[in-house]
C-alpha positions in Angstrom: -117.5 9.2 54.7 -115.4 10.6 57.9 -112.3 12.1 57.6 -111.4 9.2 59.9 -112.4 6.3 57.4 -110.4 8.1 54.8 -107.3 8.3 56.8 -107.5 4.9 57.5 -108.2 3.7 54.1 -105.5 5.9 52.7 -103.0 4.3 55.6 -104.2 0.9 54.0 -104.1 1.5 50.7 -100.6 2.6 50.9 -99.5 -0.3 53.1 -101.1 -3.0 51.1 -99.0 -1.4 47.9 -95.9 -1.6 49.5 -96.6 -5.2 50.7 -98.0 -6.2 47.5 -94.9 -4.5 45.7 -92.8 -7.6 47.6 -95.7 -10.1 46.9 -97.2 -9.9 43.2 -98.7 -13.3 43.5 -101.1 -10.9 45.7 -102.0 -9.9 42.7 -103.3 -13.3 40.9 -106.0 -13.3 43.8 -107.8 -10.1 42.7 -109.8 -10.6 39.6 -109.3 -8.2 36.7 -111.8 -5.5 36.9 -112.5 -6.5 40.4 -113.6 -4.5 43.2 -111.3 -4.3 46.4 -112.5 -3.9 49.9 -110.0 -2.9 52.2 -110.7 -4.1 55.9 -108.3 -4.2 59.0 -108.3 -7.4 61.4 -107.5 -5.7 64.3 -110.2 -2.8 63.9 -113.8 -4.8 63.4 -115.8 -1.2 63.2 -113.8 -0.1 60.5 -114.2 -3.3 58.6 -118.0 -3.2 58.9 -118.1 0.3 58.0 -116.1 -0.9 54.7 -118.2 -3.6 53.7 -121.2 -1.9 54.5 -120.3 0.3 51.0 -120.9 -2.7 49.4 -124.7 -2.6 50.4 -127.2 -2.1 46.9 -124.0 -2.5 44.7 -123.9 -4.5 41.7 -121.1 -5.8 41.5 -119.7 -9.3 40.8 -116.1 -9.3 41.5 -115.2 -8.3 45.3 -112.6 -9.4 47.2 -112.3 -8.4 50.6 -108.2 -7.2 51.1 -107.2 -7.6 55.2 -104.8 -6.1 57.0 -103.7 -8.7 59.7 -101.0 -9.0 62.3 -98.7 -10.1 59.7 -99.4 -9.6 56.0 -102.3 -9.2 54.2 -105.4 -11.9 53.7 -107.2 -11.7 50.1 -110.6 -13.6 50.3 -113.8 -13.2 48.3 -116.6 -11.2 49.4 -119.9 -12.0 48.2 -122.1 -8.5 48.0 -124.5 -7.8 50.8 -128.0 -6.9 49.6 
């Protein structure tokens, strides 16, 4: 993982917590015990490189967490084999 991909995901991370911090109903969207995927709209090879940490994980419960122009988008993610 680049020092690049960490920065970003630390940005996001913090971003989506002070967003969600104003929107709880975020919240009802991620399943308990879920995993969370944080991808940017406006950066597609950062979002690929994301999901792509996904790959031989078994997991059940992903959502996919997006940063977009406005707000955030919280969608399921079904796990890439």
């Amino acid at each position: 993982m680049s020092k690049k991909f960490q920065k970003k995901i630390a940005e996001l991370s913090m971003a989506f917590d002070r967003y969600a911090d104003k929107h709880p109903q975020l919240f009802d969207q991620i399943p308990y015990g879920g995993w969370v995927v944080m991808t940017d709209a406006s950066d597609p090879k950062f979002s690929d490189y994301s999901r792509s940490a996904l790959k031989g994980q078994k997991l059940r419960r992903v959502v996919e967490v997006q940063k977009q122009k406005r707000g955030w988008k919280v969608m399921p993610l079904p796990v890439v084999k």
